[in-house]
C-alpha positions as CSV (number, residue, x, y, z in Angstrom):
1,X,-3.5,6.1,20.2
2,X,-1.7,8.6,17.9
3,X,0.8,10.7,19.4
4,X,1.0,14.6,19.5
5,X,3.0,17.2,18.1
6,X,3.6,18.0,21.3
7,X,5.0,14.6,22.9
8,X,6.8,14.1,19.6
9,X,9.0,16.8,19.9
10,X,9.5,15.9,23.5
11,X,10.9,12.9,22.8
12,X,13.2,14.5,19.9
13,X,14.4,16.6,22.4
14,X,14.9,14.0,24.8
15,X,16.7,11.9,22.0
16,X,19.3,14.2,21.2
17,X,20.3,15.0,24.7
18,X,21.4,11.6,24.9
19,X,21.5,9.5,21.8
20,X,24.0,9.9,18.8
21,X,22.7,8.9,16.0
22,X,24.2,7.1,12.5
23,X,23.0,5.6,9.9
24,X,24.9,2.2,8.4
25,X,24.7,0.8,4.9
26,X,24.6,-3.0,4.7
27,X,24.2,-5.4,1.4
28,X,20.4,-5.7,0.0
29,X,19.2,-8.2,1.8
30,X,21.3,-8.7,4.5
31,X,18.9,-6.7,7.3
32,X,16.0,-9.4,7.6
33,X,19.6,-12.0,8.6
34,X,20.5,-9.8,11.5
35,X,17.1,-8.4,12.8
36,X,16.3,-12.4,13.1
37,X,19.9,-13.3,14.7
38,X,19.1,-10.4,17.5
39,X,15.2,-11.7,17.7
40,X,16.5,-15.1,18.2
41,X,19.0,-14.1,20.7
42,X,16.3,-11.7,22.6
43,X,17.9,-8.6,21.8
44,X,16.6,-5.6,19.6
45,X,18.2,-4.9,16.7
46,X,19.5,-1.5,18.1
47,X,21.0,-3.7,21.2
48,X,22.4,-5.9,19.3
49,X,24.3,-3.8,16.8
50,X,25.7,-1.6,19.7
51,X,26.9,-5.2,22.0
52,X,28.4,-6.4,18.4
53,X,30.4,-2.7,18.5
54,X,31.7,-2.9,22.5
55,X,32.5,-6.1,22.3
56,X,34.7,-5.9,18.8
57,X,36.0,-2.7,20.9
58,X,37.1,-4.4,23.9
59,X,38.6,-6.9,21.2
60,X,40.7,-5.1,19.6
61,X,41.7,-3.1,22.7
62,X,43.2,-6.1,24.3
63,X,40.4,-6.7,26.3
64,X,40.3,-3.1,27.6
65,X,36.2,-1.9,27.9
66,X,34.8,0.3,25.6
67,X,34.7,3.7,26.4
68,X,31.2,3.4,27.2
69,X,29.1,0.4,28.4
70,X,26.5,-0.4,26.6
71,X,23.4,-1.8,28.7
72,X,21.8,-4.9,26.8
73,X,18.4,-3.7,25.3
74,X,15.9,-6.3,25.1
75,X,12.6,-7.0,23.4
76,X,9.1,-6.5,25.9
């Protein structure tokens, strides 16, 4: 079912009340590599790029959290 104008909008709204959003560059090629390492591992890739960023975070913090937990996404 195509969507409307109408909820289309909404869900811009919606999105930038509580999403930032970036974009990342990565070598040619190198997408399909991590799109299948999150896949295999149950996770979007969207999950799977923000858990990579806490948990380097909390790394190099000395183990302190990240400012904000991330919730694991996962494929339905």
């Amino acid at each position: 079912m195509a969507t409307t104008k109408a909820q289309q909008k909404a869900v811009a709204k919606y999105e930038s009340k509580v999403y930032d959003k970036t974009l990342i560059r990565m070598p040619k090629g190198y997408l399909p590599t991590i799109k299948d390492h999150a896949t295999q591992r149950g996770e979007t890739l969207n999950g799977f790029i923000n858990r990579a960023i806490t948990e380097t975070v909390e790394r190099d913090n000395s183990g302190k959290p990240a400012p904000i937990k991330v919730e694991k996404e996962t494929e339905e």
